[in-house]
C-alpha positions in Angstrom: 101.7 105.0 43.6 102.9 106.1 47.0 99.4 106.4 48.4 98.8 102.6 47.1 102.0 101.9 48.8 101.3 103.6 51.9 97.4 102.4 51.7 99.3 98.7 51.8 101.4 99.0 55.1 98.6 100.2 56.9 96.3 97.3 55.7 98.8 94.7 55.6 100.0 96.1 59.6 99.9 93.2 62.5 97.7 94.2 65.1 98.2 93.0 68.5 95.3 91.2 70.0 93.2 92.3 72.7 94.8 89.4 74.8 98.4 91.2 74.8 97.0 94.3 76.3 94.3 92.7 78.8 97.4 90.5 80.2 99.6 93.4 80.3 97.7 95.3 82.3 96.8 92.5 84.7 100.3 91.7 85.5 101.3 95.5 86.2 97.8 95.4 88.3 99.3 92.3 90.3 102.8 94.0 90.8 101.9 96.7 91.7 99.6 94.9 94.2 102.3 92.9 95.6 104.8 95.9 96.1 101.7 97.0 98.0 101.3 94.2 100.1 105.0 93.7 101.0 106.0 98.0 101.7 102.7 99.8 103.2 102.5 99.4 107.2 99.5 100.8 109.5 99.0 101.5 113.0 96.4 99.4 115.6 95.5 100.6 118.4 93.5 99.9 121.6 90.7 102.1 122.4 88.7 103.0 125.5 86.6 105.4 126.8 88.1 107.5 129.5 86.4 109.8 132.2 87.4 112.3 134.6 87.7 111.9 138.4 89.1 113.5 140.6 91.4 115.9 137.9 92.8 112.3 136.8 91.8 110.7 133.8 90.4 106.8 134.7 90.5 104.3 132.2 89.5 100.7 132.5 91.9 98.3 130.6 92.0 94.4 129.9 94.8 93.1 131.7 96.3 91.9 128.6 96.5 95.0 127.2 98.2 97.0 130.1 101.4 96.2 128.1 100.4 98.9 125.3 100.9 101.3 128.0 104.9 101.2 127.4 105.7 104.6 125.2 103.9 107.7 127.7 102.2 108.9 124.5 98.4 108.3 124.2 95.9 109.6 122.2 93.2 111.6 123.5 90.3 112.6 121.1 92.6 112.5 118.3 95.3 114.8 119.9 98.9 113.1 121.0 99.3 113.6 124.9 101.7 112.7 127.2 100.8 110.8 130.5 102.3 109.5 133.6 100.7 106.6 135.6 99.5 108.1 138.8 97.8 105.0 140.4 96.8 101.4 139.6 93.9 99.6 141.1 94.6 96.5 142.5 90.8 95.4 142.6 89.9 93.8 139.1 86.8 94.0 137.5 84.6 91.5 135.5 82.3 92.1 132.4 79.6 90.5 131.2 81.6 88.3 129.1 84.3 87.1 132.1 86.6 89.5 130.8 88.8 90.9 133.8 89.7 94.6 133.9 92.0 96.7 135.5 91.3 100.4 136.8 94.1 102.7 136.6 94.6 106.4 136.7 96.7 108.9 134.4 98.1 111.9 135.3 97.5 114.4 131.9 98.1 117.8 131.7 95.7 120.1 129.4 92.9 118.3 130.6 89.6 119.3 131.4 88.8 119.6 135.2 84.8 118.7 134.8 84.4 115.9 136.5 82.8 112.6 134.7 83.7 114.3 131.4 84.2 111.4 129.1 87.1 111.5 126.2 87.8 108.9 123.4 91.5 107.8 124.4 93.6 106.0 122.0 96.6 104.0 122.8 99.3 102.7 120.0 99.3 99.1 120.2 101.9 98.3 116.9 102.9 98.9 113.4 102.1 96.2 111.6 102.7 95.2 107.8 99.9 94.5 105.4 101.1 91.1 104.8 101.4 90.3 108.4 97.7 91.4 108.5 96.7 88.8 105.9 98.6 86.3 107.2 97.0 86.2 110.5 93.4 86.8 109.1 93.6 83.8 106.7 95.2 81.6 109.3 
């Protein structure tokens, strides 16, 4: 009688539909995006090529972007440096696309002294939520 009984409550059970579990899952999916979204910051940065003259390192920057150069820390193939501006050229020069650029030299220490040695430099431009991101790509 008890294995009738038992046979019963498991046949006679409410099973919960595919649906339930599907939209359960979604909506952890879509918090767990939006928590996401709303926390999680990254880093920009402007980046150049840089070469050696004259034990200096010379970089060519927009003029719009010489206001990145605000926090004497820069990154120089992927190593954090410290510089100091030694000299700015006044002359500006144009590219191809009538973009004007500025000539300015740092003063680095731990450098190498080959001249025309080129290095990748990195400089921090912001920090800068994810939603911010999406708000100005979609605008």
């Amino acid at each position: 009688m008890s294995n009738m009984l038992s046979l019963d409550l498991v046949l006679n059970r409410q099973k919960y539909p595919l649906i339930y579990q599907t939209t359960a899952i979604i909506l952890l999916i879509i918090i767990i995006s939006t928590f996401l979204i709303f926390t999680v910051s990254y880093q920009t940065y402007y980046e150049t090529n840089g070469k050696i003259v004259n034990s200096k390192l010379e970089l060519f920057i927009k003029l719009d972007d010489l206001k990145y150069l605000n926090n004497n820390i820069i990154y120089i193939d992927n190593k954090k440096k410290d510089y100091h501006i030694e000299t700015i050229n006044k002359e500006l020069y144009a590219s191809d696309n009538y973009e004007n650029y500025c000539c300015l030299y740092l003063d680095i220490e731990g450098l190498s002294n080959i001249e025309n040695y080129i290095y990748k430099v990195k400089i921090h431009k912001e920090n800068k939520k994810i939603i911010k991101y999406l708000k100005d790509y979609l605008s």
